[in-house]
N, C-alpha and C positions, 0 to 999 in steps of 0.2 A: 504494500500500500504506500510506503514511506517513499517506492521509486517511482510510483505513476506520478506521486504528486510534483515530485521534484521533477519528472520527466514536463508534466504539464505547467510549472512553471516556466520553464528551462524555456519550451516553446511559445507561452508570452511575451517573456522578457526579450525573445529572439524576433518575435510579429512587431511589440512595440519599436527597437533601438533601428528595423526597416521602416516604418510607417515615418518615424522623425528622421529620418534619411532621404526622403523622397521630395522630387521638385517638381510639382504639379503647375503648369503655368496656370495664369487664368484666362477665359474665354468671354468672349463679347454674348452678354445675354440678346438673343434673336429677336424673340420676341418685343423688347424696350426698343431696340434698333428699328424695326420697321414701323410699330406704332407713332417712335417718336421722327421718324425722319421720310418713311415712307409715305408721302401726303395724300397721292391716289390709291393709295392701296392696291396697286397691282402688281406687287412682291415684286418688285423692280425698283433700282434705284438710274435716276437719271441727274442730268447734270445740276441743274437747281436744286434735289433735294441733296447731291452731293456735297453742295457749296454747304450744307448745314450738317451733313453728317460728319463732316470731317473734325466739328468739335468733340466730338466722341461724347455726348454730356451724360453723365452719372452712368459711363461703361467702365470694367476695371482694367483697361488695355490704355496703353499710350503709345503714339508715335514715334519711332525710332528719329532720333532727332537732326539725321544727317539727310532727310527730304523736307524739312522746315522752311531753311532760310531760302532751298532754290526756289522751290515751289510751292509758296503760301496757299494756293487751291488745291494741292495737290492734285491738280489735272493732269500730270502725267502718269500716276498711281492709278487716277479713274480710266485712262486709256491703258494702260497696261491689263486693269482688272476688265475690260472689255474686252475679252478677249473677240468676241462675232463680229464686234466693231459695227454694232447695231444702235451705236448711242447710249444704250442700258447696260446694267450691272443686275443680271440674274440673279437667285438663289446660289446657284452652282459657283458665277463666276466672283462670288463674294466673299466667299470661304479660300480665296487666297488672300485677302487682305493681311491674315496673321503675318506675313514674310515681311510687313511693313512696321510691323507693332517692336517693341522692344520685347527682346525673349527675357523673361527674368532665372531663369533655368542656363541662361547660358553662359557654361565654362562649371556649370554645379557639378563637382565631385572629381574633377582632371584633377586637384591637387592633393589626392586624399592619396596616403603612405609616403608621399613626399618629404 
């Protein structure tokens, strides 16, 4: 009995010291994004609602800060993210936007036994 228990610690202690090891970035809630920026509702973003999305307002993602100073509308981010070059920014083609955001995960754990 004295080894399960300690065996089922053992395995605790081992779930917890991975769970506070792990670097989960965070993600752009979808639904706030298209209520708040999507104006006609046709899960499409065009360039007018762009020019407002781009404040990102109460999402938990930020801009990587070296597309700021060249291109304060980041219109070339909304043409990159169009990929059909139909003017719109799909569901699909929206979900690349993360490559623009700051990773906060990035470089997590390159220096561990160093």
């Amino acid at each position: 009995m004295r080894h399960i228990q300690q065996a089922i610690l053992s395995l605790i202690c081992c779930m917890a010291i991975s769970m506070s090891y792990s670097c989960e970035p965070t993600g752009l809630d979808w639904e706030k994004l298209y209520a708040d920026y999507d104006l006609n509702r046709d899960q499409m973003i065009d360039q007018n609602e762009w020019a407002k999305l781009i404040d990102l307002k109460d999402q938990p993602v930020s801009w990587q800060k070296q597309f700021f100073p060249l291109d304060r509308k980041r219109i070339k981010i909304f043409k990159a993210l169009d990929q059909d070059h139909n003017g719109l920014i799909d569901q699909q083609e929206i979900t690349n936007i993360y490559g623009y955001f700051i990773n906060p995960c990035q470089g997590w754990g390159q220096t561990w036994g160093k």
